[in-house]
C-alpha positions in Angstrom: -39.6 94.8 -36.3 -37.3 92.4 -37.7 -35.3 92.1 -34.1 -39.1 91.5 -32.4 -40.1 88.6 -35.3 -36.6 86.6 -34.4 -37.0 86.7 -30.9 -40.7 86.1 -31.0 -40.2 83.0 -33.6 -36.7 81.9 -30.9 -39.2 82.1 -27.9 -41.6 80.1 -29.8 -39.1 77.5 -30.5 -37.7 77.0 -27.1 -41.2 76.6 -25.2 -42.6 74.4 -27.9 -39.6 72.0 -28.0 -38.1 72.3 -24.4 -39.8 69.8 -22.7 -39.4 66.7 -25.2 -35.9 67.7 -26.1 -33.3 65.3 -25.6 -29.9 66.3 -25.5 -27.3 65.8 -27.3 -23.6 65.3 -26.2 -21.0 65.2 -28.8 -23.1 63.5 -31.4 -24.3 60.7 -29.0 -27.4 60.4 -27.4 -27.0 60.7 -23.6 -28.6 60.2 -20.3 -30.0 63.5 -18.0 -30.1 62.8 -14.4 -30.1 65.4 -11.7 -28.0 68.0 -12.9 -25.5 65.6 -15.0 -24.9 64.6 -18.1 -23.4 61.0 -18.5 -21.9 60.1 -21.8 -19.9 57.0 -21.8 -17.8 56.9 -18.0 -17.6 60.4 -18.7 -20.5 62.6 -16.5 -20.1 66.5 -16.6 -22.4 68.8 -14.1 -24.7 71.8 -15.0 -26.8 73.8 -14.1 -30.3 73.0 -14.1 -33.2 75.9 -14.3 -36.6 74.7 -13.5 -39.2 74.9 -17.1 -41.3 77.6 -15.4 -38.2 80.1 -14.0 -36.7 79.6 -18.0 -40.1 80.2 -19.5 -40.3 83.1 -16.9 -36.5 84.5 -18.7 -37.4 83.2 -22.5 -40.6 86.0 -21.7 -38.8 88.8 -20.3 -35.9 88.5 -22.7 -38.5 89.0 -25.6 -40.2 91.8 -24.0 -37.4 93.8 -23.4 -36.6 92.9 -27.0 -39.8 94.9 -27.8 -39.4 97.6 -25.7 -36.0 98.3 -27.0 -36.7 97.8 -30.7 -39.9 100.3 -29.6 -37.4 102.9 -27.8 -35.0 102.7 -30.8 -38.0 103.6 -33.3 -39.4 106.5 -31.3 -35.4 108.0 -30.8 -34.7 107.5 -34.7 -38.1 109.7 -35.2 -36.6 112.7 -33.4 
């Protein structure tokens, strides 16, 4: 129950705060563009997932959490 309450409090977190987040890079506010981060001259690429395809993962993450933590419960009964 304790795995499900984590993941269900982390899920919670990232929708809530994911789209007015702004990143941090080494201490120092920077600026998101496309898939780049630009800190000084310096820019570094990443990778990019779309709000509803990570809300889509955050979701299925946490469910499979509860199935497994489920699964483990109904195995340690036998």
């Amino acid at each position: 129950m304790v795995l499900t309450l984590i993941a269900f409090v982390l899920t919670a977190l990232i929708l809530a705060v994911s789209p007015f987040a702004t990143p941090l890079y080494a201490t120092a506010p920077v600026e998101l563009r496309q898939f780049e981060i630009v800190a000084s001259n310096f820019a570094e690429r990443f990778l990019q997932i779309p709000q509803p395809l990570a809300t889509a993962a955050v979701l299925t993450l946490l469910a499979a959490t509860v199935y497994l933590e489920f699964f483990t419960k109904m195995q340690a009964g036998k």
